[in-house]
C-alpha positions as a Markdown table, in Angstrom:
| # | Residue | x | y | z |
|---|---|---|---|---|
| 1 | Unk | 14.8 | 22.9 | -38.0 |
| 2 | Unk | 14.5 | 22.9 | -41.9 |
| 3 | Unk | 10.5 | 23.3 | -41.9 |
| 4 | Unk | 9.1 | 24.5 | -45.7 |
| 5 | Unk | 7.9 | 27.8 | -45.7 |
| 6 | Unk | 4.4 | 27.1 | -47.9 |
| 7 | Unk | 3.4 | 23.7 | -48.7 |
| 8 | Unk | 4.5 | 22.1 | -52.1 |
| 9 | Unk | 1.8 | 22.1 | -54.7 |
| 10 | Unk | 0.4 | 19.0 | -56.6 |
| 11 | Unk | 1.9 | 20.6 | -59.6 |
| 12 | Unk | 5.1 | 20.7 | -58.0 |
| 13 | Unk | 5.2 | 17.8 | -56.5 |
| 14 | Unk | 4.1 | 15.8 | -59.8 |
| 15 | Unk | 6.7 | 17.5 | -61.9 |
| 16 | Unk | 9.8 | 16.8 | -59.7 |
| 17 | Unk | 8.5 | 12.9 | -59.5 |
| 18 | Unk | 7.8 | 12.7 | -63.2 |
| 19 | Unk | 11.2 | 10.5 | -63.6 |
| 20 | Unk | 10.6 | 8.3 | -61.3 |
| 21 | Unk | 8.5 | 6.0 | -63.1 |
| 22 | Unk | 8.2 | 2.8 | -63.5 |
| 23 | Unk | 10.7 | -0.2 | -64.4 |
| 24 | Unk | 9.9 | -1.4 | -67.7 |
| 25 | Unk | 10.3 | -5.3 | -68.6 |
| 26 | Unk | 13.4 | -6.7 | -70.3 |
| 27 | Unk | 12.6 | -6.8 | -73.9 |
| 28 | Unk | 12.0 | -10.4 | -75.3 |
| 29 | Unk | 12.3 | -11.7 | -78.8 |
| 30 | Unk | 13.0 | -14.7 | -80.9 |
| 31 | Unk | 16.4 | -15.2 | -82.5 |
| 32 | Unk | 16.7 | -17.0 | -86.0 |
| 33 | Unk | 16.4 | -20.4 | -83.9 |
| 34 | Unk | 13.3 | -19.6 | -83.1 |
| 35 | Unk | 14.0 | -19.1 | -79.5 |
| 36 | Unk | 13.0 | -16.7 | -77.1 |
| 37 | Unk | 16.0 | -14.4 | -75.8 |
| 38 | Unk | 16.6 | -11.5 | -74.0 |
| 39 | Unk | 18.8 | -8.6 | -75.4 |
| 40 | Unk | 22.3 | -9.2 | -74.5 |
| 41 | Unk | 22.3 | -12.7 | -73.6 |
| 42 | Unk | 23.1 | -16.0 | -74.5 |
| 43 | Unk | 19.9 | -17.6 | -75.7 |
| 44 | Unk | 19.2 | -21.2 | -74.0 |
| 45 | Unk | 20.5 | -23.3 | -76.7 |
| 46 | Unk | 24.2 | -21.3 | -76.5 |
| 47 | Unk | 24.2 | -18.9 | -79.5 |
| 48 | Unk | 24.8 | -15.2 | -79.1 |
| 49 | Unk | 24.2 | -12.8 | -82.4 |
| 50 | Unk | 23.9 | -16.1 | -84.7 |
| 51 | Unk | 27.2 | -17.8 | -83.3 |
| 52 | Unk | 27.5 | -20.8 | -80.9 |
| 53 | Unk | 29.2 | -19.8 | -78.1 |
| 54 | Unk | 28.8 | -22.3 | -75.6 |
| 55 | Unk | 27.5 | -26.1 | -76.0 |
| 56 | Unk | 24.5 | -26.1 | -75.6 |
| 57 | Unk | 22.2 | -27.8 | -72.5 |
């Protein structure tokens, strides 16, 4: 069986888990519009980067 030989320190432990943290949230802003948009995507009333790309709702 694979069994440890010593027991892994705190230290260790912590170190080797360090990247596992947590997810961070999308970041939100407001276009030119004035609407809230995440990066990436087509803000609610259709424009991407300043353009209008589809009609909007």
């Amino acid at each position: 069986m694979a069994v440890p030989a010593r027991k892994t320190s705190k230290n260790a432990k912590r170190s080797r888990r360090g990247g596992q943290g947590g997810i961070n949230t999308p970041t939100i802003h407001q276009n030119e519009n004035g609407v809230y948009v995440r990066n990436h995507h087509v803000a609610a009333d259709g424009t991407y980067k300043g353009k209008q790309v589809i009609a909007p709702k």
